[in-house]
N, C-alpha and C positions, 0 to 999 in steps of 0.2 A: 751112476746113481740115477734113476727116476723113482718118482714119486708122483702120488696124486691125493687129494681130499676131496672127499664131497659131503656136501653139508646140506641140512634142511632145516628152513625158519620153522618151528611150531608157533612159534607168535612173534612179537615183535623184543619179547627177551629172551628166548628161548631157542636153542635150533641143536640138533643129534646131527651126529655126523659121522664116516668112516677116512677112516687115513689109511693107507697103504705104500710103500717104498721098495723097493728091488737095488738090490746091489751085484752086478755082474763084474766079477775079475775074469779078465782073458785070458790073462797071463796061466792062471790056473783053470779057468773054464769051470768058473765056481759060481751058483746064483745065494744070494742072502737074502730073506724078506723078514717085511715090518706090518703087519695087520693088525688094525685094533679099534675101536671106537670113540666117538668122543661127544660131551655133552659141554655145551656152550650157555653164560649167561651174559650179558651186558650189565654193567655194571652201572654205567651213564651212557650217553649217543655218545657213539664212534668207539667204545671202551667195552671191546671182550674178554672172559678170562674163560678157558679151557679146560678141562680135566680130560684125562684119556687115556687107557690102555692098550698096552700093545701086548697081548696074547701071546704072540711070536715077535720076537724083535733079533738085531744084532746090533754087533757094535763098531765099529770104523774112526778110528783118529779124525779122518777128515770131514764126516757124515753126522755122528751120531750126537754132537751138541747142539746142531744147527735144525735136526729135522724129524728129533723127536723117534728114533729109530730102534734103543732100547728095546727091550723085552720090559715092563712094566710099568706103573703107573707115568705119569707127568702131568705137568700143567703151563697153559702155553698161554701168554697172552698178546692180542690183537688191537691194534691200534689205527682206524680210519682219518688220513688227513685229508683236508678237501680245503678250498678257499675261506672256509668258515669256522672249521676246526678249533684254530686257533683264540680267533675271539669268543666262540662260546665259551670251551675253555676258560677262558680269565674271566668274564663274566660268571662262570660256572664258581670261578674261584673267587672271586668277589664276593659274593650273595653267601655261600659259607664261612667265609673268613671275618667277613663285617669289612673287609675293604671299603674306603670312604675318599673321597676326593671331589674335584669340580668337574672335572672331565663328563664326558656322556656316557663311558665304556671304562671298564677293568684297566686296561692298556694304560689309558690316561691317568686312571686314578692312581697305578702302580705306580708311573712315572712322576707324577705332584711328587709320593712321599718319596722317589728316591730309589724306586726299587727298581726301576729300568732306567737305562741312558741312553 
């Protein structure tokens, strides 16, 4: 199985994309492919969710829940972790939830009520 995507930012939430996959059995000397489009939003930093069809797809036990290979619609989502990730994140979840504590950061305040060990 190979595969490839290529993607383009239109802004800094937005980015179109194309997927493509190839499936070659030797054994039969058989090729399968996967073409299709796909449009990307961010949701928050580091949090994408995907829409995309495949025009042409197939299907493969071992391929086709893992790479989006089907023949029609899906939606795929993307998750950036970096050194930072994380404490946005809970900061991110803090400031929504009304989390409160004495700590400086999410982390701490989680931990005051109990909610981390």
């Amino acid at each position: 199985m190979k595969g490839g995507e290529y993607r383009h930012d239109i802004n800094e939430r937005f980015d179109l994309g194309l997927q493509m996959g190839l499936l070659h059995s030797m054994q039969a000397n058989n090729y399968q492919y996967s073409l299709g489009p796909t449009v990307g939003v961010s949701l928050i930093k580091n949090l994408w969710v995907s829409l995309g069809y495949n025009f042409r797809g197939f299907e493969d036990d071992d391929f086709s829940t893992a790479g989006y290979t089907s023949q029609g619609p899906y939606i795929k989502l993307r998750f950036a972790f970096d050194q930072n990730s994380v404490r946005d994140a809970l900061n991110w979840f803090k400031t929504k939830c009304g989390v409160t504590g004495e700590g400086s950061d999410a982390a701490s305040s989680l931990k005051d009520q109990g909610s981390l060990q």
